[in-house]
Each structure stands twice: as structure tokens, then as C-alpha cells.
KEKE-3310 file (N, C-alpha, C; in steps of 0.2 Angstrom, whole numbers, plus 5000, padded with zeros to 4 digits):
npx = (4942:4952:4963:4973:4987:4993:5005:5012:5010:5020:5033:5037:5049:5056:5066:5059:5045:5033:5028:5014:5011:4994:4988:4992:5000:5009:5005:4991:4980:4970:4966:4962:4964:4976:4979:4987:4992:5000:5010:5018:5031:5033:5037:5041:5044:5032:5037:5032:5022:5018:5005:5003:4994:4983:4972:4971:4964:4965:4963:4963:4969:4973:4982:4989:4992:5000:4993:5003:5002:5000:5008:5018:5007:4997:4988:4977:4977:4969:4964:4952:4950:4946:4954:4952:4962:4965:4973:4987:4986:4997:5004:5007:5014:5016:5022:5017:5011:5010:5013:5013:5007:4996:4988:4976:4978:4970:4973:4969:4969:4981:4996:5012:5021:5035:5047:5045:5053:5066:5070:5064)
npy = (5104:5090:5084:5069:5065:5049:5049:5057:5051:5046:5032:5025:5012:5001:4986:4973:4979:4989:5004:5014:5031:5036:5046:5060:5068:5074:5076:5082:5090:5087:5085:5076:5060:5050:5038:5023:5013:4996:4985:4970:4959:4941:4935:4945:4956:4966:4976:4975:4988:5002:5017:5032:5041:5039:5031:5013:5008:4994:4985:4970:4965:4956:4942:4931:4931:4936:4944:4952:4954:4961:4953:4943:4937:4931:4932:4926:4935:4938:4944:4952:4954:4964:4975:4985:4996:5003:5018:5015:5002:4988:4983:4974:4965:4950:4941:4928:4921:4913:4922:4941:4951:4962:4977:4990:5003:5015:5030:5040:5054:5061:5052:5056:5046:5043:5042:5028:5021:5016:5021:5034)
npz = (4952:4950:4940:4935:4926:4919:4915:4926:4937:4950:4954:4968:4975:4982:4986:4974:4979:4971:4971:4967:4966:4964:4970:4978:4990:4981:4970:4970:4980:4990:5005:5011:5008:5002:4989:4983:4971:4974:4971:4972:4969:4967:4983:4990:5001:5013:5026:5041:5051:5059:5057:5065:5063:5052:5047:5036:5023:5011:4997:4988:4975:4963:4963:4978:4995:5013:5027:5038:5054:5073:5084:5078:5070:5056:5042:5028:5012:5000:4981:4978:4993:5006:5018:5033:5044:5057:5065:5070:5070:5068:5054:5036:5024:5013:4999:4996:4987:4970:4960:4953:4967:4968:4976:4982:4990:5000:5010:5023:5038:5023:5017:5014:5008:5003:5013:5015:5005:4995:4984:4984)
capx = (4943:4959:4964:4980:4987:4996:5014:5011:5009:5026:5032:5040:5049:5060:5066:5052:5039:5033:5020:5012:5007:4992:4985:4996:5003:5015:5001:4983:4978:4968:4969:4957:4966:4981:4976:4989:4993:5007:5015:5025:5033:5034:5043:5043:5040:5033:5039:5026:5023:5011:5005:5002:4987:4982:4969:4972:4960:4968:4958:4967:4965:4976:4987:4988:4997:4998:4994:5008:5000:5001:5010:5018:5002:4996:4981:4978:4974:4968:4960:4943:4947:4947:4956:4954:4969:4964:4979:4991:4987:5002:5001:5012:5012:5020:5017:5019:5009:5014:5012:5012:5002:4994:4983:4975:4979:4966:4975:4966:4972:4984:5000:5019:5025:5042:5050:5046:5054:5074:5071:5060)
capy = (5097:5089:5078:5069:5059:5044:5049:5063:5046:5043:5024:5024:5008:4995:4978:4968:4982:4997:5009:5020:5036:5040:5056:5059:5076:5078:5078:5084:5095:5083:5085:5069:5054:5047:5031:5021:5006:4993:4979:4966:4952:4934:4933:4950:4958:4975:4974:4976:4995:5008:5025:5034:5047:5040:5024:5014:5003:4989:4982:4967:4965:4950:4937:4930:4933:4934:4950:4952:4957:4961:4946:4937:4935:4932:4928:4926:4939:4936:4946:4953:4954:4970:4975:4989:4996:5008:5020:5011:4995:4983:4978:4972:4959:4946:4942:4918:4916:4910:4929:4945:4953:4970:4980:4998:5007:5023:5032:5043:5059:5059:5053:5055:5037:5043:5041:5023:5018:5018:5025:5040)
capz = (4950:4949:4934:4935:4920:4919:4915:4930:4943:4950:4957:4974:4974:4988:4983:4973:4978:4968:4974:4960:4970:4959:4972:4986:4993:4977:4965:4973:4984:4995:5013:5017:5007:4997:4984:4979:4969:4976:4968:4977:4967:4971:4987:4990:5009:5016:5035:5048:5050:5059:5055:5072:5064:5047:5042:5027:5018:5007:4992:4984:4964:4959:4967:4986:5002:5019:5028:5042:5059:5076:5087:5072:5065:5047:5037:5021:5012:4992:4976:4981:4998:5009:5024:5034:5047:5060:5069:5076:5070:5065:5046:5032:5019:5011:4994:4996:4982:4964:4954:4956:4972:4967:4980:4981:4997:5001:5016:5029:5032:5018:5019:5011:5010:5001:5018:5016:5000:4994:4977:4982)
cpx = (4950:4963:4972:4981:4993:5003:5015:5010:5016:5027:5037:5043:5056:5061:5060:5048:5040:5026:5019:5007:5002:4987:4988:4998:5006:5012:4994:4984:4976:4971:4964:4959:4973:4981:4984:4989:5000:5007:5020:5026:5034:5040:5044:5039:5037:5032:5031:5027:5016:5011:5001:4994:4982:4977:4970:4967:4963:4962:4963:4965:4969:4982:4983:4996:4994:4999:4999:5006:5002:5006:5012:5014:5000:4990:4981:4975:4974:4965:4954:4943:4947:4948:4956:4959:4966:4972:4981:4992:4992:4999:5007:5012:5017:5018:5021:5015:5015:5012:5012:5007:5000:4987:4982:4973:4975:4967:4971:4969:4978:4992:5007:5022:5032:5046:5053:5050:5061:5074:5066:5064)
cpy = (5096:5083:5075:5062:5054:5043:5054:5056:5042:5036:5027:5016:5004:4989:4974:4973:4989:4999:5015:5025:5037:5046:5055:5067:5079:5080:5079:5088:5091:5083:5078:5061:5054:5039:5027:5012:5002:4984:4975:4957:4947:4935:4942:4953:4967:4971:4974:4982:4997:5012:5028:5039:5045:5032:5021:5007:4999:4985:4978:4966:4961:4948:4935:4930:4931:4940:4948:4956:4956:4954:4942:4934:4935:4930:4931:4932:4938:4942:4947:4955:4963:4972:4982:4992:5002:5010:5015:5005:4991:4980:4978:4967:4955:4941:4932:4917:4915:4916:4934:4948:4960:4970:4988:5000:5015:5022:5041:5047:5055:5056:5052:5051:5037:5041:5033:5019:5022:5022:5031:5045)
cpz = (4949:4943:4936:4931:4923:4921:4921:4937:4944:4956:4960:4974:4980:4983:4982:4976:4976:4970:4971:4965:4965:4964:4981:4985:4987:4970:4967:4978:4990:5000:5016:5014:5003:4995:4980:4978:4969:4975:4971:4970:4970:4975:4989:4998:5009:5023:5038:5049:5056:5058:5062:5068:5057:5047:5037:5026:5012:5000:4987:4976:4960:4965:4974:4990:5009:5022:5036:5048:5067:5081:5083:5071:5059:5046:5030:5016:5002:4987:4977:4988:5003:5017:5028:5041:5052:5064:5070:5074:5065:5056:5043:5028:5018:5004:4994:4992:4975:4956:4958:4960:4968:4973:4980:4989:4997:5010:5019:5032:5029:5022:5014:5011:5007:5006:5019:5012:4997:4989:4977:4982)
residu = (UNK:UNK:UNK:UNK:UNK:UNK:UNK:UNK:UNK:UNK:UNK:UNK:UNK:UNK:UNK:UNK:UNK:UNK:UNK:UNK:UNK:UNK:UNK:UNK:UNK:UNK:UNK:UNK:UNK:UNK:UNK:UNK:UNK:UNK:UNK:UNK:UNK:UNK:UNK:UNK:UNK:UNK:UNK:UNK:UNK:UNK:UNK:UNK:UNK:UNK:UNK:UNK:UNK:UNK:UNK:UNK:UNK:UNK:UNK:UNK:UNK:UNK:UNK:UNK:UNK:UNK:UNK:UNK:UNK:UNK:UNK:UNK:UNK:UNK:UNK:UNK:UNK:UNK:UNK:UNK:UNK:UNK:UNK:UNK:UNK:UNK:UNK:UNK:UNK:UNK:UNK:UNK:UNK:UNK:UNK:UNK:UNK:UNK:UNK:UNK:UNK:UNK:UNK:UNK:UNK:UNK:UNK:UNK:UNK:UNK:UNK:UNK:UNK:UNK:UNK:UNK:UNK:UNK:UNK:UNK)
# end
């Protein structure tokens, strides 16, 4: 079993988004997922991106956006709603509504996301 406390969950963070690792490579053993929780303030972008070997499953939990897809596409993406990303496939967000965006990202194998963020 793996316990991991509160003050033990470090934030990854880029302009206006914070990403609270709560079980990634730097605290779990887990060879089969990394769960985290990311925040985007009003106005606040994560680019368009892929992960060449990893799936990631999105589960929004407060606010609205627009998720940012392949061919300058968007849709809307709200609170309750659930997206899932297979390899490869273009994602990215954009937090247009009028509060804070929060969603829970469970990735496939795991993955290091410091790479992607200025303050890790």
C-alpha cells in the first residue's frame, strides 16, 4: 500500500496553471498511471500537445472551457464532463469561462509531466 499525504503532493506550475502531482513517478511506485489535479485560471491556456505512448483521461470538476483539438478545433468542455485522449491524439485547453477551470487527469502508463512546466 501506498499512502501519500497532502504536504508530500507537489504543484507543477506555468503561467495561470498549477498541476498538483498527487501520484506520479516522484512519489508512488505505480508503473500503470499518474492522477493529477490542474488548475487553470481565467484566461489561462495549456497549448495543444501529444504524448506519443501514454492515454489520458480528463474529468472536469468546476468551471468551463474549450478543449483545444486537432485542426484548430474546440469544444466545449464543462464540470461533470469526461474526456478521453488516446496516443497521439492533439489536446489542450483553454480556460474562456468566468472562474476558475479545475480538472483530474489519470495518465496511462505513467508519465513525468515536469518537462512540461517552468517551475518544476
Amino acid at each position: 500500500m501506498e499512502f501519500i499525504r497532502s504536504e508530500d503532493i507537489k504543484g507543477l506550475a506555468n503561467p495561470g496553471v498549477v498541476s498538483r502531482q498527487l501520484l506520479n513517478p516522484d512519489n508512488s511506485t505505480s508503473e500503470r498511471v499518474t492522477i493529477t489535479e490542474v488548475h487553470l485560471e481565467i484566461g489561462a491556456v495549456q497549448p495543444r500537445h501529444t504524448h506519443d505512448a501514454s492515454e489520458q483521461i480528463w474529468y472536469a470538476t468546476k468551471g468551463c472551457g474549450k478543449l483545444l483539438l486537432a485542426d484548430d478545433k474546440e469544444m466545449e468542455f464543462r464540470a461533470g464532463d469526461v474526456v478521453r485522449f488516446a496516443d497521439k491524439d492533439v489536446h489542450g485547453l483553454k480556460n474562456d469561462g468566468d472562474s476558475e477551470f479545475v480538472y483530474i487527469s489519470v495518465t496511462a502508463p505513467p508519465i513525468h509531466f515536469g518537462y512540461a512546466y517552468k517551475g518544476a
